[in-house]
C-alpha positions as CSV (number, residue, x, y, z in Angstrom):
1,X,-6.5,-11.3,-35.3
2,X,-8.7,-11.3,-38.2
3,X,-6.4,-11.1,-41.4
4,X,-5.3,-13.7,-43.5
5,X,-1.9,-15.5,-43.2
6,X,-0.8,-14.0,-46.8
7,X,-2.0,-10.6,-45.3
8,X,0.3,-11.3,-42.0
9,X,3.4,-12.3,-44.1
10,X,3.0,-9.2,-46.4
11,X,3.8,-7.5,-43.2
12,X,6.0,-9.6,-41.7
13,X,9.0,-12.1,-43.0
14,X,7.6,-14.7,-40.3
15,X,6.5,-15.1,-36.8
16,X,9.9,-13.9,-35.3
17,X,9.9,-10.8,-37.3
18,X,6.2,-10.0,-36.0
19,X,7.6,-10.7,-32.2
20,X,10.7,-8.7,-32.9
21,X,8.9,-5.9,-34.4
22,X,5.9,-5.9,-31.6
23,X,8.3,-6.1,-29.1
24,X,10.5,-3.1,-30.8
25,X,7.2,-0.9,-30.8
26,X,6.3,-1.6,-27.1
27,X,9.5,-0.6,-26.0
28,X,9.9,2.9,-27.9
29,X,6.7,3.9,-27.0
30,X,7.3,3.2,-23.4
31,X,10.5,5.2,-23.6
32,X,8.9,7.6,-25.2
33,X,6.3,8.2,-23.0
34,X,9.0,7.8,-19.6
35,X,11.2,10.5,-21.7
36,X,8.3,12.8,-22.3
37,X,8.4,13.1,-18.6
38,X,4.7,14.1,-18.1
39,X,4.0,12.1,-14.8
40,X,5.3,12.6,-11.7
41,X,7.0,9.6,-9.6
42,X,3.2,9.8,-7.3
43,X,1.3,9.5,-11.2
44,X,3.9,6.4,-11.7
45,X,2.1,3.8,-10.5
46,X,-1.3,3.7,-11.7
47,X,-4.4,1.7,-9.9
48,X,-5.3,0.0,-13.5
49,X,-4.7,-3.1,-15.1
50,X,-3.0,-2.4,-18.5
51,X,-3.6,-5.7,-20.8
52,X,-0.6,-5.5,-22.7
53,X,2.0,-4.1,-20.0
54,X,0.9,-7.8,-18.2
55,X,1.5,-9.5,-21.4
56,X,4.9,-8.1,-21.7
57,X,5.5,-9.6,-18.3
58,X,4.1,-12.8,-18.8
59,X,5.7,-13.3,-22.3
60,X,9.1,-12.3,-20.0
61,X,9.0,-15.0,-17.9
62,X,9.8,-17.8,-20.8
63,X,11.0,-15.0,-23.6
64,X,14.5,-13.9,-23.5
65,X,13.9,-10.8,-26.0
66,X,11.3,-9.9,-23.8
67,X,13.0,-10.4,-20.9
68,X,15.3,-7.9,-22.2
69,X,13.1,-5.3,-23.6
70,X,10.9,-5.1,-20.2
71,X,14.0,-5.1,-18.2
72,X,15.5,-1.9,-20.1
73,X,12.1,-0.7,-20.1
74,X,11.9,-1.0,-16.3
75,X,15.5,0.2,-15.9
76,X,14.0,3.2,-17.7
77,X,11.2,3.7,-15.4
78,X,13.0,3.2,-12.3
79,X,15.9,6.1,-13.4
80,X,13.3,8.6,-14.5
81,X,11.3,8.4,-11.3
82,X,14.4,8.6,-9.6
83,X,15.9,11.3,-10.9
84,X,12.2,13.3,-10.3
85,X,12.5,12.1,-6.6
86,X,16.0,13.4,-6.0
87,X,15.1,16.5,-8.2
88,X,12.2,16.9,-5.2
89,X,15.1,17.0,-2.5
90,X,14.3,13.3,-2.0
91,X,18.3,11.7,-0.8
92,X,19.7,9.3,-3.1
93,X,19.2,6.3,-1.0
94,X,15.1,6.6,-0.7
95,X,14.5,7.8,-3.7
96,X,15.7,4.4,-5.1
97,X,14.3,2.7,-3.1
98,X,10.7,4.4,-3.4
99,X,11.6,3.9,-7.1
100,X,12.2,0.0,-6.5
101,X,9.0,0.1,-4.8
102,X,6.4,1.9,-7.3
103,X,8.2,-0.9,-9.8
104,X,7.3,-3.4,-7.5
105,X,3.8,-2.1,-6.9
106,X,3.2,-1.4,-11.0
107,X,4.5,-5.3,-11.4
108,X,1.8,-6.6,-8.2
109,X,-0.8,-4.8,-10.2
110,X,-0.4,-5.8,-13.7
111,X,0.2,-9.5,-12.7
112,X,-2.8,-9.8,-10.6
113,X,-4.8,-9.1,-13.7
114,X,-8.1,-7.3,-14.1
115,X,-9.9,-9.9,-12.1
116,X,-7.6,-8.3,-9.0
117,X,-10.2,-6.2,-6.8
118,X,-10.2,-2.2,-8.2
119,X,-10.1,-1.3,-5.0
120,X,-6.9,-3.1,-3.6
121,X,-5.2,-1.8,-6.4
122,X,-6.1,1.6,-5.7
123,X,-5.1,1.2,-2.2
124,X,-1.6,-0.2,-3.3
125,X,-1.1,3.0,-5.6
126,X,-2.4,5.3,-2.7
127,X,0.0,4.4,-0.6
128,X,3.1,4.5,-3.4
129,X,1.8,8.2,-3.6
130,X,1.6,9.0,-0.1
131,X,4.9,7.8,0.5
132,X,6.4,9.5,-2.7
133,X,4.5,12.9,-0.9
134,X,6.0,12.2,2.5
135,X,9.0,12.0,1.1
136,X,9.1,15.0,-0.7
137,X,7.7,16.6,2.5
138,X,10.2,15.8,4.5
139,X,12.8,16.2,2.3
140,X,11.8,19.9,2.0
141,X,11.1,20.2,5.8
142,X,14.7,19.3,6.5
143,X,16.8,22.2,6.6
144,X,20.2,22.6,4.3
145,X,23.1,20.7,5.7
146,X,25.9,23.3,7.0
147,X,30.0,22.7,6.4
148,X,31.0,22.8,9.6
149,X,34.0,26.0,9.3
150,X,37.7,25.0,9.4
């Protein structure tokens, strides 16, 4: 990292209060950015590999703070998008499911590393976004359900 240990512990009490910390910035900027709301469900899911989102993961997988912050973080992700797909007409039922998909299809991406073709990840977001369209299509194609009169 380039600083000196007396540098680091000026900073920090000790390793753990570095992870804590780290792992306390990661998460409020990611729920910053879902709560800022800027993306739509289709801008979700993006084709690139983002270094430290796959680090989260990885440091997940035998962390159980970071287990924890990327699971609230992903229950984050998969509400907002959710709520923007029923908010497009989308019913409740595919909308979570499109949402459990794009969160699938961000995780494929991110694990597979940069090393992971460009173009199959774009592929794999492409179609997240063409069904997150279709779905909004139809939804708005489908006319209002009547109440049958008593």
């Amino acid at each position: 990292m380039g600083i000196t240990k007396g540098s680091f512990y000026h900073h920090f009490s000790s390793l753990a209060d570095f992870r804590t910390q780290l792992l306390g910035y990661w998460e409020a900027s990611q729920q910053a950015t879902i709560e800022a709301g800027g993306a739509s469900a289709a801008d979700w899911v993006a084709p690139i590999h983002n270094p430290v989102e796959a680090a989260v993961r990885a440091w997940a997988q035998s962390d159980e703070a970071a287990a924890a912050a990327q699971g609230r973080v992903d229950a984050l992700r998969l509400k907002a998008v959710t709520k923007d797909l029923r908010a497009g007409g989308v019913p409740a039922d595919r909308a979570r499911a499109l949402a459990s998909l794009g969160l699938a299809v961000l995780t494929g991406v991110q694990s597979g590393g940069p090393s992971w073709d460009r173009k199959a990840r774009k592929a794999l977001a492409d179609e997240f976004q063409s069904a997150v369209a279709a779905a909004g299509t139809e939804a708005k194609a489908k006319p209002a359900a009547r109440k049958p009169k008593a």
